[in-house]
BAROMAR-981647 format. One line per 4 residues: number of its first residue (from 1); for each residue x, y, z of N, C-alpha, C, O. Coordinates in nm, 3 decimals. Example, Ala and Ser with C-alpha at 12.3 -4.5 7.8 and 13.67 -1.06 7.14 Angstrom:
residues 2
1> 1.319/-0.569/0.780/1.230/-0.450/0.780/1.320/-0.330/0.780/1.424/-0.332/0.846  1.285/-0.225/0.708/1.367/-0.106/0.714/1.290/0.003/0.787/1.341/0.114/0.804;
//
This chain:
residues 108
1> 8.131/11.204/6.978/8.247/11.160/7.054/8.295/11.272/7.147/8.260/11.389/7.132  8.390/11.221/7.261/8.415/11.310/7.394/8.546/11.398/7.279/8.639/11.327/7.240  8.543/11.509/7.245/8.658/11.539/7.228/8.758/11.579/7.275/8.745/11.580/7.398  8.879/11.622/7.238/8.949/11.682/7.326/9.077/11.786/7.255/9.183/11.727/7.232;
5> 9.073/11.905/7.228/9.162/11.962/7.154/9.303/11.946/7.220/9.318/11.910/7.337  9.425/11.981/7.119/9.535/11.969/7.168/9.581/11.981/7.279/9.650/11.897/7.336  9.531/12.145/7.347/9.595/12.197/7.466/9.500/12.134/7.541/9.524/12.169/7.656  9.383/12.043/7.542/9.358/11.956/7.631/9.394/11.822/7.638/9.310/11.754/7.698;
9> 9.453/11.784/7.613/9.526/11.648/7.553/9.540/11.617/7.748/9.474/11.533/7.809  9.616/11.688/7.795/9.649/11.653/7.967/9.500/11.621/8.006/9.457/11.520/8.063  9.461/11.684/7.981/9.320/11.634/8.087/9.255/11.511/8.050/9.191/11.439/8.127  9.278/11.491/7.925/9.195/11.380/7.896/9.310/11.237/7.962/9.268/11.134/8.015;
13> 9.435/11.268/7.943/9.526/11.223/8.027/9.509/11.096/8.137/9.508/10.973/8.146  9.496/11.237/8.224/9.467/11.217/8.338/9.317/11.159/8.368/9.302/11.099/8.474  9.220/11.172/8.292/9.073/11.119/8.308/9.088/10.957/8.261/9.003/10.871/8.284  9.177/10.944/8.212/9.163/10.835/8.141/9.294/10.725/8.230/9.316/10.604/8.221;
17> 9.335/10.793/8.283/9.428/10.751/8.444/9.343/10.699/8.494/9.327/10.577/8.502  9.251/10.811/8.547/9.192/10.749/8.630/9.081/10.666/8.595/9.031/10.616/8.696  9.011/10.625/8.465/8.889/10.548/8.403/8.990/10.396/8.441/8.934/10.299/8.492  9.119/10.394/8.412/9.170/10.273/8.470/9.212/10.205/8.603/9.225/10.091/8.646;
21> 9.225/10.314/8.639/9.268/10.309/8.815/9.094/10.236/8.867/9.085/10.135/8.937  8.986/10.304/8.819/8.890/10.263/8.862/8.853/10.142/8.745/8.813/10.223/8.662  8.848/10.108/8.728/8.828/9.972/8.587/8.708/10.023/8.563/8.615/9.958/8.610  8.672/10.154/8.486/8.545/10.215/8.443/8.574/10.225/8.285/8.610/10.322/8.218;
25> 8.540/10.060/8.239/8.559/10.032/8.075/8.504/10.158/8.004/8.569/10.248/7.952  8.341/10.140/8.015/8.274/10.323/8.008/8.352/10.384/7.960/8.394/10.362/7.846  8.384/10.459/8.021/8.464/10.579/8.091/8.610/10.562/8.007/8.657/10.646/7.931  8.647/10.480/8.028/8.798/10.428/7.914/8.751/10.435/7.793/8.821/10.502/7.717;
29> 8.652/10.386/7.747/8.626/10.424/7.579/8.537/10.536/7.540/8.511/10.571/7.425  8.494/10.586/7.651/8.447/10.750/7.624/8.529/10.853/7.576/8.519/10.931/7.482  8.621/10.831/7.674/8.757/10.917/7.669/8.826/10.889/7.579/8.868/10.976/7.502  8.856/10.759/7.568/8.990/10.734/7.444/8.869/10.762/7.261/8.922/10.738/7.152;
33> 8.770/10.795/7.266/8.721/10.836/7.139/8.626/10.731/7.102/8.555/10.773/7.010  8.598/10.616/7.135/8.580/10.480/7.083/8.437/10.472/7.115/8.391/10.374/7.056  8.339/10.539/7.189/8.236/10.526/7.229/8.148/10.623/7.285/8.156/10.660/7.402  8.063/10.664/7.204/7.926/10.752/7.269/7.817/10.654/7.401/7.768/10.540/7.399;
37> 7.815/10.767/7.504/7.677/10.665/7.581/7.567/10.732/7.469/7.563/10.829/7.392  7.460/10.593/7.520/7.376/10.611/7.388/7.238/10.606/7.481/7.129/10.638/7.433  7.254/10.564/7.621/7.141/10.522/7.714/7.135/10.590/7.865/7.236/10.592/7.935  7.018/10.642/7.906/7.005/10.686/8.042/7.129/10.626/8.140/7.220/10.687/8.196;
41> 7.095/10.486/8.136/7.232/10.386/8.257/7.380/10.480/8.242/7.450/10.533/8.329  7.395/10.474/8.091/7.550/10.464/8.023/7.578/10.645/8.081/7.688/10.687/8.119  7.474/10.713/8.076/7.487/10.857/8.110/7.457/10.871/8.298/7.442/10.983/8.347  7.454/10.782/8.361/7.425/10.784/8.511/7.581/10.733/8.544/7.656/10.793/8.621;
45> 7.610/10.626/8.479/7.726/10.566/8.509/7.849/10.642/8.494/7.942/10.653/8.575  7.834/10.700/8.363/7.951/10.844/8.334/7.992/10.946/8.422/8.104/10.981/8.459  7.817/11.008/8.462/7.799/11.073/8.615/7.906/11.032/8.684/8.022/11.072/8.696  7.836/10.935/8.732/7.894/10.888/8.851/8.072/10.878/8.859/8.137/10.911/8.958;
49> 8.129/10.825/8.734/8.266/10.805/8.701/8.343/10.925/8.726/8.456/10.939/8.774  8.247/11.019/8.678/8.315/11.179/8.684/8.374/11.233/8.836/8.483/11.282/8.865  8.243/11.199/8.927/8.304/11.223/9.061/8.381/11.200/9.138/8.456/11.263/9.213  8.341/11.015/9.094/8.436/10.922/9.181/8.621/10.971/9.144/8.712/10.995/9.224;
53> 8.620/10.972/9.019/8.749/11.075/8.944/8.766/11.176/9.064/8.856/11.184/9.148  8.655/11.246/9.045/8.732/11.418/9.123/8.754/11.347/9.260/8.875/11.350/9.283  8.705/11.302/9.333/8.785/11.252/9.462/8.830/11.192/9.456/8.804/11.122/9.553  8.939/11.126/9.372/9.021/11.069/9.361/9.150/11.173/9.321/9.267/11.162/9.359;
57> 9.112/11.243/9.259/9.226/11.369/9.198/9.215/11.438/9.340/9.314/11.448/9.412  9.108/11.478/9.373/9.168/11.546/9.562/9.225/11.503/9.637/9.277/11.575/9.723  9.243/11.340/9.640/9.359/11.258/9.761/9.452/11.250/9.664/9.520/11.148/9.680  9.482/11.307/9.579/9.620/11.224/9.483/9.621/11.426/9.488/9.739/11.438/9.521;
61> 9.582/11.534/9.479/9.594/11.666/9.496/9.686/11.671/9.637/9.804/11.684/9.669  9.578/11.655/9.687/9.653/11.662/9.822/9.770/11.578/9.930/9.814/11.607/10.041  9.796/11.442/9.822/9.888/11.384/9.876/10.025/11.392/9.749/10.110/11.305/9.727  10.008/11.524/9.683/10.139/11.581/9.652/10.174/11.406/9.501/10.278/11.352/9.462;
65> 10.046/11.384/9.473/10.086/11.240/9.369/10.060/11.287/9.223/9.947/11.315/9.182  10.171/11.294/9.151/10.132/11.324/8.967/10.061/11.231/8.939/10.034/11.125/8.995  10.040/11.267/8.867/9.921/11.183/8.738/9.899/11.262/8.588/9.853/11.369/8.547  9.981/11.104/8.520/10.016/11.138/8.382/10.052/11.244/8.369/10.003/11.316/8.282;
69> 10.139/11.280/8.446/10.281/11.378/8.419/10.233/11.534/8.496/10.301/11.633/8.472  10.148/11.540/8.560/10.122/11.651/8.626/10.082/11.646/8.762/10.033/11.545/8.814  10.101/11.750/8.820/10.060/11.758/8.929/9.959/11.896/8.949/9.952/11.924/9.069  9.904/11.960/8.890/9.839/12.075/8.898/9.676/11.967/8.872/9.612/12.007/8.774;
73> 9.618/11.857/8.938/9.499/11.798/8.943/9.407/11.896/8.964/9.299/11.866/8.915  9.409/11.981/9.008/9.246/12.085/9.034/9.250/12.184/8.900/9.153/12.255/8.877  9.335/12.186/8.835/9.289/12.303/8.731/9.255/12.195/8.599/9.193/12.235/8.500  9.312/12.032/8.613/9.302/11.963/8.498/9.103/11.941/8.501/9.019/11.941/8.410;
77> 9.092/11.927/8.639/8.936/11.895/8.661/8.829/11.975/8.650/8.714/11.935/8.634  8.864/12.093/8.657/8.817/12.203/8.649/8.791/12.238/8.466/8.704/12.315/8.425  8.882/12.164/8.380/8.891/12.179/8.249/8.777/12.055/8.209/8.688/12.067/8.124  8.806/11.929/8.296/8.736/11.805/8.268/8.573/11.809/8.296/8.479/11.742/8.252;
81> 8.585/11.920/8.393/8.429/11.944/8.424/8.348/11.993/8.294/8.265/11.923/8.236  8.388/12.134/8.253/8.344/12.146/8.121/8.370/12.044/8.025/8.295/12.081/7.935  8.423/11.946/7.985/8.477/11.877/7.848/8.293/11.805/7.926/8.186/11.829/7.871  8.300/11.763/7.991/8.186/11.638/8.062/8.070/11.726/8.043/7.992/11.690/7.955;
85> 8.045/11.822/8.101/7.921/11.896/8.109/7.877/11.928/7.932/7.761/11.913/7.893  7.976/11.966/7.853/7.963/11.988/7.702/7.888/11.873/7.622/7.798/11.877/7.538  7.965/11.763/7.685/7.962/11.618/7.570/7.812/11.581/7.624/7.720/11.561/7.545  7.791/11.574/7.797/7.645/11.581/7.799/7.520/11.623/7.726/7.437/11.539/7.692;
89> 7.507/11.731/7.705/7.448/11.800/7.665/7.461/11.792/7.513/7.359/11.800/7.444  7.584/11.777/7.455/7.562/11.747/7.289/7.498/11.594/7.263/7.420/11.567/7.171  7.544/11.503/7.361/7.459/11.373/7.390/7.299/11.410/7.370/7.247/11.385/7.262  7.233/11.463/7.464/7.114/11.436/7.463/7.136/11.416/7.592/7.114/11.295/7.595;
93> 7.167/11.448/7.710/7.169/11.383/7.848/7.214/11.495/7.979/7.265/11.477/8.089  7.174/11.602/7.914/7.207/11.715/8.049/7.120/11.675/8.157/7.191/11.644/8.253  7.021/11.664/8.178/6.925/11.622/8.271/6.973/11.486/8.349/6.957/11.469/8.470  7.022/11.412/8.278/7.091/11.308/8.359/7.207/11.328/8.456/7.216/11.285/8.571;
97> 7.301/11.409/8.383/7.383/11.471/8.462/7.376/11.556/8.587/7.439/11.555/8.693  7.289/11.623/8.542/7.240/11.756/8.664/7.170/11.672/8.755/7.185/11.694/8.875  7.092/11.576/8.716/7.013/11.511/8.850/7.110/11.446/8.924/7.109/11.486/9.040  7.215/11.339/8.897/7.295/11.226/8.935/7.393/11.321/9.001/7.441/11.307/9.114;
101> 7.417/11.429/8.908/7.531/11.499/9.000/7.479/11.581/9.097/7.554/11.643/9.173  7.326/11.591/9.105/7.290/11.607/9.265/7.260/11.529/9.347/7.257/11.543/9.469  7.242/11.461/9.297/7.223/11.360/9.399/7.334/11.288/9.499/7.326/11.234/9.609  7.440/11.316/9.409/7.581/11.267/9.475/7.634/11.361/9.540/7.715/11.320/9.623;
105> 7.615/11.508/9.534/7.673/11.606/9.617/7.547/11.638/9.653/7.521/11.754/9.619  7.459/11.583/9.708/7.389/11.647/9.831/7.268/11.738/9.815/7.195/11.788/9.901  7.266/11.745/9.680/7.188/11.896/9.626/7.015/11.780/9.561/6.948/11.818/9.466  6.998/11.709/9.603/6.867/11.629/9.532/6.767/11.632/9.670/6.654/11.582/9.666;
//
């Protein structure tokens, strides 16, 4: 499961803001504890959720908008990056990640 210790409690927060803002069921029961991806798709799709997130936290950064009670969005993502990159990799699915997340920023 995605964990999340106390003093990360905000980030998961806010990830889970936004798993609804985007209707990324996934992504909503990753976060809220309820569900491991178990499949290549389920780990492309996560990818993908992760980003679509961070540009979404950069127009809500930069248009001065809280989310779930904060407004400091670049240091929560910056925390969310590691929580994501960790759970990958204890998954079984770093390679999924690293490819998808090049591919989406440009680097594939």
């Amino acid at each position: 499961m995605m964990k999340f210790s106390d003093h990360l409690k905000p980030a998961q927060e806010v990830a889970l803001h936004y798993a609804n803002k985007l209707k990324n069921s996934l992504a909503a029961r990753v976060l809220a504890g309820e569900k491991d991806i178990s499949t290549v798709d389920e780990a492309v799709e996560l990818t993908r959720f992760f980003w679509e997130m961070t540009d979404c936290a950069v127009d809500d950064q930069k248009g001065g908008v809280e989310v779930a009670g904060t407004s400091d969005l670049e240091h929560w993502m910056e925390r969310l990056m590691n929580v994501f990159i960790g759970y990958f990799k204890d998954m079984g699915f770093q390679q999924q990640w690293i490819e998808e997340s090049n591919r989406i920023n440009g680097h594939a």
